[in-house]
C-alpha positions as CSV (number, residue, x, y, z in Angstrom):
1,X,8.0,38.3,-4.2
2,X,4.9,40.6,-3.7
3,X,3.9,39.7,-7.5
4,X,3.6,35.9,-6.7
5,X,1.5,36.0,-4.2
6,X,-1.7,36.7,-5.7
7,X,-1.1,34.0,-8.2
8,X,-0.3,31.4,-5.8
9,X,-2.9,31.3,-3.7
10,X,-5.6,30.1,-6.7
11,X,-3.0,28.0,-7.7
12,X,-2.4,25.9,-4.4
13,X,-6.4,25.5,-4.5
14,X,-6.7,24.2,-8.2
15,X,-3.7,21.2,-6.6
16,X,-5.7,20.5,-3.4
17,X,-9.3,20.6,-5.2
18,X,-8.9,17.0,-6.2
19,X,-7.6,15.6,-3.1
20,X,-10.1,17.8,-1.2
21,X,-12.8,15.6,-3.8
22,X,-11.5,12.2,-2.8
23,X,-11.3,12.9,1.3
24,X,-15.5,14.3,0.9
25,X,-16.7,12.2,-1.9
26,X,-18.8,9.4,0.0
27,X,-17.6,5.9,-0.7
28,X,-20.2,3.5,-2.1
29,X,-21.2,0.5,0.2
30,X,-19.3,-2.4,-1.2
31,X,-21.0,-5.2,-3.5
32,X,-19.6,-9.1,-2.4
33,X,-20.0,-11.4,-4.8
34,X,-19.8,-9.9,-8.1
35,X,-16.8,-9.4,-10.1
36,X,-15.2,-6.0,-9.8
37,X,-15.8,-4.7,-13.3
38,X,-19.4,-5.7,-12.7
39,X,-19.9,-4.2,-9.4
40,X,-19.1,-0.6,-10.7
41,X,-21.8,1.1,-13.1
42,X,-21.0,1.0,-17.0
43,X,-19.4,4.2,-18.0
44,X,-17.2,5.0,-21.0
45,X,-13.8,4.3,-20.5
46,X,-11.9,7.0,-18.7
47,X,-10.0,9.9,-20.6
48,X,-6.7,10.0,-21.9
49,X,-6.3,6.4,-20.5
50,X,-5.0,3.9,-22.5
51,X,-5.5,-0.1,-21.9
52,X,-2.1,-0.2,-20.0
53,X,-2.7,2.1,-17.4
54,X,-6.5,1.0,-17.1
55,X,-4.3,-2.1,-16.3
56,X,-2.3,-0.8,-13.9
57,X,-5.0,1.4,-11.9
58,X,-7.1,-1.5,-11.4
59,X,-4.4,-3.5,-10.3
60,X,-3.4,-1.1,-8.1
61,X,-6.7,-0.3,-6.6
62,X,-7.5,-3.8,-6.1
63,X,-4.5,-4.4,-4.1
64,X,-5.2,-1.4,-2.3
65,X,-8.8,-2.8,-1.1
66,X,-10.1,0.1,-2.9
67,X,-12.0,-1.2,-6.4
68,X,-15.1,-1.0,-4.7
69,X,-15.5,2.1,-3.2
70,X,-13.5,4.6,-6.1
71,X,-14.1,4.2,-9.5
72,X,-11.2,3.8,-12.2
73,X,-12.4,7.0,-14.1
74,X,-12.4,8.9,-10.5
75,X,-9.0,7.8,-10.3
76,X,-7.9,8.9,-13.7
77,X,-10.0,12.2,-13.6
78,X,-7.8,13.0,-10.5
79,X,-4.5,12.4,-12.0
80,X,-5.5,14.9,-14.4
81,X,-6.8,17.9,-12.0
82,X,-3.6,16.8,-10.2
83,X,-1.5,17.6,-13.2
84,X,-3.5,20.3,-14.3
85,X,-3.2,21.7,-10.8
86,X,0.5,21.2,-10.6
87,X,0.7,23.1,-14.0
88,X,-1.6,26.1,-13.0
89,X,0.9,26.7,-9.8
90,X,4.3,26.1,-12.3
91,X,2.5,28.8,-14.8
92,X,1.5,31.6,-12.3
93,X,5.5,31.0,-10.7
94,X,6.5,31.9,-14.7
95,X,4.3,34.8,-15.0
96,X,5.1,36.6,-12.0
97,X,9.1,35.9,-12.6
98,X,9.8,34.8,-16.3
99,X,13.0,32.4,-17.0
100,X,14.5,28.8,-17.6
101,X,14.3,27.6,-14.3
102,X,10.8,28.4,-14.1
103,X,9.8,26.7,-17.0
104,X,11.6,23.5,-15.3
105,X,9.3,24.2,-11.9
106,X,6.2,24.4,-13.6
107,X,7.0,20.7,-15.8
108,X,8.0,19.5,-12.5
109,X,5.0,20.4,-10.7
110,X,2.4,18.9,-13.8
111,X,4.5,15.8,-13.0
112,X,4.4,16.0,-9.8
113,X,0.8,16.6,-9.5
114,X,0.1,14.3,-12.1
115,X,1.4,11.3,-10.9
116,X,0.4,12.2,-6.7
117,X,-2.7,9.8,-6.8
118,X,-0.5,7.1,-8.1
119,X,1.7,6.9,-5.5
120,X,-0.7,7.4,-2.7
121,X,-2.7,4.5,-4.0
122,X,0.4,2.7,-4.2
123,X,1.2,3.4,-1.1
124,X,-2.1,2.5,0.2
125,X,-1.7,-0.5,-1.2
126,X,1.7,-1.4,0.2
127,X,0.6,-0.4,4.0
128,X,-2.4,-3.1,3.1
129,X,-0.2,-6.2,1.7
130,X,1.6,-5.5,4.8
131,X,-1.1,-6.2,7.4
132,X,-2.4,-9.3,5.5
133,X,1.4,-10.6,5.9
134,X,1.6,-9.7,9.2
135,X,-1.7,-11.0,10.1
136,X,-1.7,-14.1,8.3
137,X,0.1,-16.2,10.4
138,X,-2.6,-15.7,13.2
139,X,-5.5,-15.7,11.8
140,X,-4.5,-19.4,9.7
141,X,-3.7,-20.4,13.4
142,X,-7.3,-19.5,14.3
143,X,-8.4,-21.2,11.4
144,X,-6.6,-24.5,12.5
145,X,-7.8,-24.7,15.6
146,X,-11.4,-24.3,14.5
147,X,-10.9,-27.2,11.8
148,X,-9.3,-29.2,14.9
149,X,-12.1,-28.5,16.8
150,X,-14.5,-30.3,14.0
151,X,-15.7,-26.8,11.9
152,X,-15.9,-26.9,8.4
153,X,-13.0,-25.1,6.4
154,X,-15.9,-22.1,5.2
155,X,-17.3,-22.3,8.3
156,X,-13.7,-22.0,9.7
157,X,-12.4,-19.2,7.6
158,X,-15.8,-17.4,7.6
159,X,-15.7,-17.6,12.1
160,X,-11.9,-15.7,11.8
161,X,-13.0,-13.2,8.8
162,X,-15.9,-12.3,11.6
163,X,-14.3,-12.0,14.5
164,X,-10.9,-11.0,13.0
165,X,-10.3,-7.1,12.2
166,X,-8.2,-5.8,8.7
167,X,-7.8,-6.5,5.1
168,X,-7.2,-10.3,5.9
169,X,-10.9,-10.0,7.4
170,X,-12.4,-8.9,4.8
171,X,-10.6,-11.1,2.0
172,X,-11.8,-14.2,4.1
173,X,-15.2,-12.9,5.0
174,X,-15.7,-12.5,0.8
175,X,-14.0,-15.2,-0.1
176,X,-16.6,-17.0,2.1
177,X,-19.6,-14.9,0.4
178,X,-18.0,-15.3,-3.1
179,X,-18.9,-19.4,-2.3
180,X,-22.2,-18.4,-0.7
181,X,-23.4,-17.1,-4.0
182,X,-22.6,-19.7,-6.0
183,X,-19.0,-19.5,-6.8
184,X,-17.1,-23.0,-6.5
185,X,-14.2,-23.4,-3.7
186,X,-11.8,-23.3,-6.5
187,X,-13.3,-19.9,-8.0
188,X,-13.6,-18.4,-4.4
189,X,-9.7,-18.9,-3.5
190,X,-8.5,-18.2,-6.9
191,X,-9.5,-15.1,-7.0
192,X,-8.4,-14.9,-3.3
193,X,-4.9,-15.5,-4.4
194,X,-5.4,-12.6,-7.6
195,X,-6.5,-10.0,-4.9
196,X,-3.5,-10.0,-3.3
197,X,0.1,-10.0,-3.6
198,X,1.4,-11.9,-0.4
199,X,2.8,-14.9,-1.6
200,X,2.1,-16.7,1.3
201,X,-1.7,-16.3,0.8
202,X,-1.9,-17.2,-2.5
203,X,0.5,-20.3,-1.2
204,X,-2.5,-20.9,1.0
205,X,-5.0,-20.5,-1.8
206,X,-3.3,-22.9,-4.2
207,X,-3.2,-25.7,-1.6
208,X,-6.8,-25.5,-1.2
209,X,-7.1,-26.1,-4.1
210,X,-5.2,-28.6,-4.9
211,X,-6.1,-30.2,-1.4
212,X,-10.2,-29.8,-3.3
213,X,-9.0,-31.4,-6.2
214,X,-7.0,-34.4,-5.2
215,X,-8.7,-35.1,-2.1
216,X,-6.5,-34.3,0.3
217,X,-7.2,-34.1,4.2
218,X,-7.9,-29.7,4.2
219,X,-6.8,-30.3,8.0
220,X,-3.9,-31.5,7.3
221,X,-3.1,-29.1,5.2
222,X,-3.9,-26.2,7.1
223,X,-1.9,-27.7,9.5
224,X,0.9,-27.9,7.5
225,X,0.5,-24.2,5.9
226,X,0.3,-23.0,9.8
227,X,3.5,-24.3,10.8
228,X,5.3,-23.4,7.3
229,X,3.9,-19.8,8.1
230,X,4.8,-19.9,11.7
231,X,8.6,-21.0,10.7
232,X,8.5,-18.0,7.8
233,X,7.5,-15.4,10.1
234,X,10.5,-15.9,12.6
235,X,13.1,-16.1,9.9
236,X,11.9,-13.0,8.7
237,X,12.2,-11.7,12.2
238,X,15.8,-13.1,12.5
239,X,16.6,-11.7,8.6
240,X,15.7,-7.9,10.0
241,X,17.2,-8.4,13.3
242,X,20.3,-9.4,11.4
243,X,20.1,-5.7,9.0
244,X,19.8,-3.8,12.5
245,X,23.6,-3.7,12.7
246,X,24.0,-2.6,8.9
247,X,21.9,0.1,9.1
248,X,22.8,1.7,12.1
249,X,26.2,1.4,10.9
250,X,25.8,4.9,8.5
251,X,24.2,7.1,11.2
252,X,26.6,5.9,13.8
253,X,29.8,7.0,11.7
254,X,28.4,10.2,10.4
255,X,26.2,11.6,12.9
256,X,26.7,10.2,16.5
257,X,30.4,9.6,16.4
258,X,31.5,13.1,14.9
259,X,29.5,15.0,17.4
260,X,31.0,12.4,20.2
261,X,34.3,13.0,19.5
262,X,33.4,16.7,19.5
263,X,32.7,16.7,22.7
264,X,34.9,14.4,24.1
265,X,38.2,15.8,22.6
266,X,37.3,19.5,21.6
267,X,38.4,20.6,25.1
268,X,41.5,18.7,25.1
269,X,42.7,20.3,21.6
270,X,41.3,23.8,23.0
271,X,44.0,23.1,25.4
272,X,46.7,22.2,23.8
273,X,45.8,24.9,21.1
274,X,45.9,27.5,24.2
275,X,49.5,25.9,25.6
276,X,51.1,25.8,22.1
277,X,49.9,29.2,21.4
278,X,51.4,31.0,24.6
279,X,54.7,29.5,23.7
């Protein structure tokens, strides 16, 4: 054990130097209005990356709200100091105690390292789909009650994106810029719609459109999305009220009711135990 030590501590510092990089790296002011492979500076494509998972990252960074402020090469020079980190720690475990199972750590731990940034975007942007669901039926509310009140449908949208906090916010409040700088309506909320992976927004985003196009009364649609989305949002609360039951079904069985009946009847076959054993 006293061989591994020295090894590991340079090791666990190569795996948190990338990480450490991200949390201090300062995040560039974003850019509203331009396109997203416009807004960041023209650099050769990343290493090792091939069109697929240039693909994927951006995808993945977009619907994590993060395209603006990290670059898709910082991302992909991360999963490689991740892996190479992950690999450094798997290689000094080897050295200081050779073997098969070693080997196996070390692959594991490139992997592991390797694909880390991956899932923490992913699960950044998972947390953020969330809130723009969750928030969506509110803020359209907001929005209806504006266009009731005799606002515009920018001027609508761009009053909740101000006043309102989280991701939805922000989509609105650029949606509204995008349209500010010369983008059409139909422009603005289709790329609304392609920023996000909530179907009910992009619901939203294709009635506007098709509301622009043929003419249709927006407050009656917005209206009608309102009370659609109002009507979703309970059913969903109803659908995971309904799963409550099923999932606390496995922890009841095999946690709570062994140790229950533990309790309950281990003094009563202590006792019979004692009164059959005198006998």
């Amino acid at each position: 054990m006293g061989a591994v030590l020295p090894f590991v501590g340079p090791a666990l510092l190569a795996l948190a130097l990338p990480f450490l990089v991200l949390a201090v790296m300062p995040a560039r002011k974003p850019v509203w209005g331009v396109p997203a492979a416009r807004a960041q500076v023209d650099r050769p494509p990343p290493p090792f990356a091939t069109k697929s998972m240039v693909k994927r990252l951006e995808r993945n960074l977009q619907l994590a709200g993060l395209t603006r402020v990290w670059s898709l090469r910082t991302l992909v020079l991360l999963k490689l100091a991740g892996g190479a980190g992950g690999l450094l720690l798997g290689l000094a475990l080897f050295a200081a105690r050779p073997g098969a199972v070693m080997v196996l750590i070390a692959i594991v731990l490139a992997v592991v390292g390797y694909f880390a940034p991956d899932l923490i975007v992913q699960g950044r942007a998972k947390e953020r789909q969330d809130r723009i669901q969750l928030e969506l039926a509110d803020t359209l509310d907001q929005v209806l009650i504006s266009v009731e009140a005799g606002l515009g449908l920018e001027t609508a949208i761009d009053r909740a994106g101000r006043h309102g906090k989280g991701p939805l916010a922000a989509e609105l409040s650029r949606t509204v810029q995008d349209m500010r700088l010369g983008a059409s309506r139909r422009e603005a909320y289709a790329a609304l719609a392609a920023r996000s992976q909530v179907v009910d927004l992009q619901r939203f985003a294709r009635a506007i459109m098709q509301a622009d196009a043929y003419g249709v009364s927006i407050g009656q649609v917005v209206r009608t999305q309102a009370r659609d989305l109002r009507l979703k949002r309970r059913q969903r609360a109803e659908e995971r009220a309904a799963k409550v039951p099923v999932r606390v079904l496995f922890p009841l069985m095999f946690c709570i009711l062994p140790v229950l009946f533990i309790v309950v009847l281990g003094p009563a076959v202590s006792n019979l135990m004692a009164v059959f054993g005198a006998q």
